[in-house]
PAZAPA-4460 file (N, C-alpha, C; in steps of 0.05 Angstrom, whole numbers, plus 32768, in hexadecimal, padded with zeros to 4 digits):
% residues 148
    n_x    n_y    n_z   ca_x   ca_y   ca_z    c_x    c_y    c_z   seq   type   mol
   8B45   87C7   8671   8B4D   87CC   868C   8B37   87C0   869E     1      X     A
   8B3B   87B2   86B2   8B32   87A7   86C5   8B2B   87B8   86DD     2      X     A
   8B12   87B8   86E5   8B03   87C3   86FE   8B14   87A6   8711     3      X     A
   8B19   87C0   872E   8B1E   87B6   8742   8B07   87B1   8757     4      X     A
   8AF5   87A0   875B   8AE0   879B   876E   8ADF   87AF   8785     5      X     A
   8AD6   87C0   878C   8AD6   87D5   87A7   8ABC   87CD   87B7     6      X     A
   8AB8   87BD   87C2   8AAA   87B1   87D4   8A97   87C4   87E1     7      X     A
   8A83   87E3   87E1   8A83   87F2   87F5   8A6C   87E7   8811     8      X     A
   8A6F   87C8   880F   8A63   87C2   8830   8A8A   87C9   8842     9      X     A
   8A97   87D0   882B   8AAC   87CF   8847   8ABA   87EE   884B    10      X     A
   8AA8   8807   8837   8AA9   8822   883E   8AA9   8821   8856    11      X     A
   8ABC   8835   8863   8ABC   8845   887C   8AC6   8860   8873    12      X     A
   8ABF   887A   8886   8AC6   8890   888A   8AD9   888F   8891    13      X     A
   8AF4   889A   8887   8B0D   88A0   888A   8B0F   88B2   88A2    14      X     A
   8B05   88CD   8893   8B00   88DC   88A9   8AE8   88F2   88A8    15      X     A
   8AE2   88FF   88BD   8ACA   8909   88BB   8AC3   891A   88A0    16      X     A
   8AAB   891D   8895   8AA4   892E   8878   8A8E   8948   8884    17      X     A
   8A9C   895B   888A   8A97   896E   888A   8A8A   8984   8874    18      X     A
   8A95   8981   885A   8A8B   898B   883E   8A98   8970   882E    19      X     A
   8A8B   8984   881A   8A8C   896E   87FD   8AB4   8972   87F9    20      X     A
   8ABC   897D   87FC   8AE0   897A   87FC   8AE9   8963   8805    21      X     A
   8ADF   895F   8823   8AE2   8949   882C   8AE2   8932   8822    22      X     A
   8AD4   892A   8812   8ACF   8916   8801   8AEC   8910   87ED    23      X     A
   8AF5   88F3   87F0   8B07   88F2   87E0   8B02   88EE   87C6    24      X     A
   8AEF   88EB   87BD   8AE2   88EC   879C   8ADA   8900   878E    25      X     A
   8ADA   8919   87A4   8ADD   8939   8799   8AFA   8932   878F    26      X     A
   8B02   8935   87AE   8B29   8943   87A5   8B3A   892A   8787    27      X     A
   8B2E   891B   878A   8B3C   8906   8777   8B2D   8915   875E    28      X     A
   8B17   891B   8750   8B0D   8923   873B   8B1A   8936   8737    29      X     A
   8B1D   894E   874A   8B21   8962   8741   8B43   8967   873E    30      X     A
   8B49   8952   8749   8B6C   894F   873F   8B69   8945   8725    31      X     A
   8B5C   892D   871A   8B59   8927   8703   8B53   8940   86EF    32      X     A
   8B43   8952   86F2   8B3B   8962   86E9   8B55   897F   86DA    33      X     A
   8B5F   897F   86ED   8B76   898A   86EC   8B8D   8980   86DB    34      X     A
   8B91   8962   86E2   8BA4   895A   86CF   8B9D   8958   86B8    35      X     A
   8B7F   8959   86AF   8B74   8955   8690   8B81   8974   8687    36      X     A
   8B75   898D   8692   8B7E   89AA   8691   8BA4   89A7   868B    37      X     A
   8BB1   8993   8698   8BCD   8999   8692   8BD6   8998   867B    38      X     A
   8BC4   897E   866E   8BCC   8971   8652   8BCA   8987   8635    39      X     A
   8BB8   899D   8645   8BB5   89B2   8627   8BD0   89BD   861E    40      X     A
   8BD8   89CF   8632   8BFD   89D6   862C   8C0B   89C5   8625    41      X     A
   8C06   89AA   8626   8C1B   8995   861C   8C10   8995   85FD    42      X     A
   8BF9   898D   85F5   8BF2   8987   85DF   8BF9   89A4   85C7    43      X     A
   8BF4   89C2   85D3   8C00   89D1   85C3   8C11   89D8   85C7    44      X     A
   8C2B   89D3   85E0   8C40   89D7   85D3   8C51   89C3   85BE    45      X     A
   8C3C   89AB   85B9   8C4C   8995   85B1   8C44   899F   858B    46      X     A
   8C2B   89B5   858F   8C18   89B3   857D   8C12   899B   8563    47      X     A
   8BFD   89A4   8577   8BF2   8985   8572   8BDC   8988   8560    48      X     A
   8BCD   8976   854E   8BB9   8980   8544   8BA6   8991   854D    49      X     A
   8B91   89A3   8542   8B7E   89B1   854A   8B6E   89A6   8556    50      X     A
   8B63   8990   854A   8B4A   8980   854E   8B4D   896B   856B    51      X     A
   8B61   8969   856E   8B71   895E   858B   8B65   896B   8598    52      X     A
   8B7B   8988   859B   8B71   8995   85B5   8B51   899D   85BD    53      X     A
   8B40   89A0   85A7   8B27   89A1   85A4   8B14   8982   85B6    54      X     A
   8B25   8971   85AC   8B1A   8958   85BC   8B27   8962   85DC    55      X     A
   8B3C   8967   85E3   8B41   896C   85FC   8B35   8986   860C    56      X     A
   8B2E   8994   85F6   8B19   89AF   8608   8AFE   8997   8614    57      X     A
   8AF7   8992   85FA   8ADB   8977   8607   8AE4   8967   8623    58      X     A
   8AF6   8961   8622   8AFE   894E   8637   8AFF   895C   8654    59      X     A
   8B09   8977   864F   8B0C   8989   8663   8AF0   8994   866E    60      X     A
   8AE6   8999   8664   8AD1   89A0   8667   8AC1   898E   8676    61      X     A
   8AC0   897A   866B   8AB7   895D   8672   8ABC   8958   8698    62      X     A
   8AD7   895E   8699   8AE2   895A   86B0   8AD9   8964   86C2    63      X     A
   8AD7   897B   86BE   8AD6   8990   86D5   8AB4   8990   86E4    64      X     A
   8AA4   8982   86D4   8A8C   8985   86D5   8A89   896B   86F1    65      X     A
   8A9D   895C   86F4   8A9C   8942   8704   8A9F   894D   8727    66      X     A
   8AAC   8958   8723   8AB7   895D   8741   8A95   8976   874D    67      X     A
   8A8F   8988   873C   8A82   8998   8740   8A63   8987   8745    68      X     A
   8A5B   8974   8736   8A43   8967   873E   8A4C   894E   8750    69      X     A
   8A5F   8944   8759   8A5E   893F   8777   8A5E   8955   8790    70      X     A
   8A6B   896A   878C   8A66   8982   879C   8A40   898A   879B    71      X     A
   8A3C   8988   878E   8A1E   898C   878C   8A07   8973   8795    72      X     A
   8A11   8958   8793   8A0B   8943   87A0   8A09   8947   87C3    73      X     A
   8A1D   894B   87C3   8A29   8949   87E3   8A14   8961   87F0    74      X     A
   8A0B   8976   87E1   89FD   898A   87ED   89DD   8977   87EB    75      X     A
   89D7   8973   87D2   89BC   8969   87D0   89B4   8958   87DC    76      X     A
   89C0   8946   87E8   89C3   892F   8800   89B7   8935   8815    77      X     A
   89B7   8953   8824   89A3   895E   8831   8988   896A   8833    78      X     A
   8980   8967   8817   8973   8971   8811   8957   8964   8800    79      X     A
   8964   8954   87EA   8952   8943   87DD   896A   892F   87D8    80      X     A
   8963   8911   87E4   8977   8903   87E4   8973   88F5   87C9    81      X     A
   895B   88F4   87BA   8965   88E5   87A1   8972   88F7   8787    82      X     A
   8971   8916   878E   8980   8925   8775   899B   891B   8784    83      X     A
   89A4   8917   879C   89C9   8917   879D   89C9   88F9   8790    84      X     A
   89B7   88E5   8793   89BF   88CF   878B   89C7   88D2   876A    85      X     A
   89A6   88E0   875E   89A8   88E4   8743   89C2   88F8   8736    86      X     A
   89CC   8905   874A   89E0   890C   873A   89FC   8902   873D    87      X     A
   8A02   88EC   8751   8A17   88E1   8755   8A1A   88C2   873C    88      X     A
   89FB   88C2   8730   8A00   88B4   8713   89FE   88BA   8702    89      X     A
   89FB   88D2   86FE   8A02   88E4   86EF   8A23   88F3   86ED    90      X     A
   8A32   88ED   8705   8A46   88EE   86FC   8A50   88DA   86F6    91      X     A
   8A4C   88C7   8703   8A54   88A2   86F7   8A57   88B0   86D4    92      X     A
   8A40   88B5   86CC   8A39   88B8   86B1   8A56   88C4   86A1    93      X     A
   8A50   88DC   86AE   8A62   88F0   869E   8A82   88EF   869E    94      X     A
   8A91   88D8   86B6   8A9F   88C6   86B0   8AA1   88AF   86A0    95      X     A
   8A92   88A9   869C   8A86   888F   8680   8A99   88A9   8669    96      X     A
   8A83   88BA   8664   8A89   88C6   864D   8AA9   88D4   8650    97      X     A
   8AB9   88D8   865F   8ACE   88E1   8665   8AE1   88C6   865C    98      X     A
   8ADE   88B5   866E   8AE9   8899   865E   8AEF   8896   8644    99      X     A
   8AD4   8894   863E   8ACE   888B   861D   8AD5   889F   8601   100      X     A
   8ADF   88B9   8614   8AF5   88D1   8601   8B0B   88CD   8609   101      X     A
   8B11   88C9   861E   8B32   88C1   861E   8B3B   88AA   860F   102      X     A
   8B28   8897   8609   8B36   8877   85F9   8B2E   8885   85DD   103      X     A
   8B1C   8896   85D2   8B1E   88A7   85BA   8B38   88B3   85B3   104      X     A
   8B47   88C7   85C3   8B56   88CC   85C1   8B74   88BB   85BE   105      X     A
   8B6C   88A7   85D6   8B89   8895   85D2   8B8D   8888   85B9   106      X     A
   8B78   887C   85AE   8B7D   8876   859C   8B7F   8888   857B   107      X     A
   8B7E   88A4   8583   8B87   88BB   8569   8B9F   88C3   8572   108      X     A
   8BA8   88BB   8589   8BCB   88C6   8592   8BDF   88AA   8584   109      X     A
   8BEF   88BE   857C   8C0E   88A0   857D   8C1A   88A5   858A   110      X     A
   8C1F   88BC   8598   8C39   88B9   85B1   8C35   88AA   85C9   111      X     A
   8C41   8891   85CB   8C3E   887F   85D9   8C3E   8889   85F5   112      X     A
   8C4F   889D   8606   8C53   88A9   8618   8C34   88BA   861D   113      X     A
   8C33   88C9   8612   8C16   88D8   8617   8BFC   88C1   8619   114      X     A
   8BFB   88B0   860C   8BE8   8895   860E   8BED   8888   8625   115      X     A
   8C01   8882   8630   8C03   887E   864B   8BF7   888C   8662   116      X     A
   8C01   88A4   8655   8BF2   88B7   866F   8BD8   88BE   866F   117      X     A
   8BCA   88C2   8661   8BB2   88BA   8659   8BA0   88A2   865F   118      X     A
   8BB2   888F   865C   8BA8   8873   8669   8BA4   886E   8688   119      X     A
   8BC1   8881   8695   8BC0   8881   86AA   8BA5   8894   86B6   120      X     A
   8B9D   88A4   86AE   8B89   88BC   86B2   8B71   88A8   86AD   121      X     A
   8B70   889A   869F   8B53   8888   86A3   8B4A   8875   86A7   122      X     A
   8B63   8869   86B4   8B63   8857   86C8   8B58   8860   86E9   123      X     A
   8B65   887A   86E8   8B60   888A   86FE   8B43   8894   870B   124      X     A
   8B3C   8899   86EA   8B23   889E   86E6   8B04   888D   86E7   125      X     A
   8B12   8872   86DB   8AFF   885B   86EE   8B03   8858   8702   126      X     A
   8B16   885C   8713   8B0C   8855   8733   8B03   8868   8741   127      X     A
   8B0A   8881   8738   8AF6   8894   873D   8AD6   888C   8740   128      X     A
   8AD5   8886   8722   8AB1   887B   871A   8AAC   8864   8734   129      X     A
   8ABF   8858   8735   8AB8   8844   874B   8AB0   8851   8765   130      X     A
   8ABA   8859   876E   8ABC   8863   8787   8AA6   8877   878C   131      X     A
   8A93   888D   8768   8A7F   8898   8779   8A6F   8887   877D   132      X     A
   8A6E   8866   876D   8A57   8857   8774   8A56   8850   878E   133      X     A
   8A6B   884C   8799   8A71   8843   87B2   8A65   8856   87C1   134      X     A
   8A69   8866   87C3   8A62   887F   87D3   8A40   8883   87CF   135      X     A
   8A3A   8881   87AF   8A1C   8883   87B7   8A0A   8872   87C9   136      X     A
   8A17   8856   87BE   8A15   883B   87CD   8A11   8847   87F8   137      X     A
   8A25   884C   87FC   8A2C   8852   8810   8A19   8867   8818   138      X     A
   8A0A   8877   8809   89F9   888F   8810   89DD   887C   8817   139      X     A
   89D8   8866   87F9   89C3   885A   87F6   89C7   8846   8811   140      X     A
   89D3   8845   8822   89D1   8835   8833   89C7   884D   8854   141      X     A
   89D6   8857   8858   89D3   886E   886D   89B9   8879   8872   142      X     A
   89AB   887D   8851   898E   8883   8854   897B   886D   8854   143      X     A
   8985   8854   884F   896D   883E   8856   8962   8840   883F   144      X     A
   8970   8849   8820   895B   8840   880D   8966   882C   8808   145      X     A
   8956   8810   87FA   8956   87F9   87F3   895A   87F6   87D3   146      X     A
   8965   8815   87C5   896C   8812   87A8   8981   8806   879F   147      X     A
   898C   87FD   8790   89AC   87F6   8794   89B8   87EF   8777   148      X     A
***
């Protein structure tokens, strides 16, 4: 799968960011997050191996941890600006590792239909990753650090 170039010299504020909600890379995670949570009822009512759903508790788990350390970025930003940076690659990260269990999984599924949707979920999920770079990008610019 191919990265789409996201340019962020051409970020702008949509609209004002009041809290970390605001942020469309919260609400997009934590929708992702959710739809990983949907896939469990599917997989045992389909019952599915054990060791499956065990990889999808990991995955879940995995998830939920994304949206919550941008919520925690967005606070730290006021406070000590290189922990929000450090943890907005740190979620880069823990999307890496979210990725790299979903293509684990796709490739232990045969139902071509669930592999799809799956595919679609981490497709989703890299431009997520894209977009907190962008955004850190966009922080690393506002404060005048020269890191990049």
């Amino acid at each position: 799968m191919a990265y789409q170039r996201q340019d962020y010299k051409e970020y702008r504020v949509r609209t004002p960011i009041k809290s970390f909600r605001d942020l469309e890379v919260y609400r997009q995670t934590t929708l992702l997050s959710s739809e990983v949570f949907q896939f469990v009822p599917e997989i045992k009512k389909n019952k599915k191996e054990k060791r499956l759903l065990e990889e999808f508790a990991i995955l879940y788990s995995q998830s939920k941890i994304v949206p919550k350390l941008i919520a925690e970025s967005y606070g730290d930003k006021f406070s000590d600006k290189d922990m929000a940076l450090a943890k907005l690659e740190h979620t880069m990260r823990v999307i890496s590792n979210i990725v790299a269990k979903i293509d684990f999984i796709v490739a232990v599924l045969k139902d071509q239909e669930f592999k799809k949707s799956l595919n679609n979920l981490l497709a989703r999920y890299q431009t997520q990753r894209v977009k907190i770079n962008n955004l850190r990008r966009a922080w690393l610019k506002v404060y005048g650090d020269k890191r990049q």
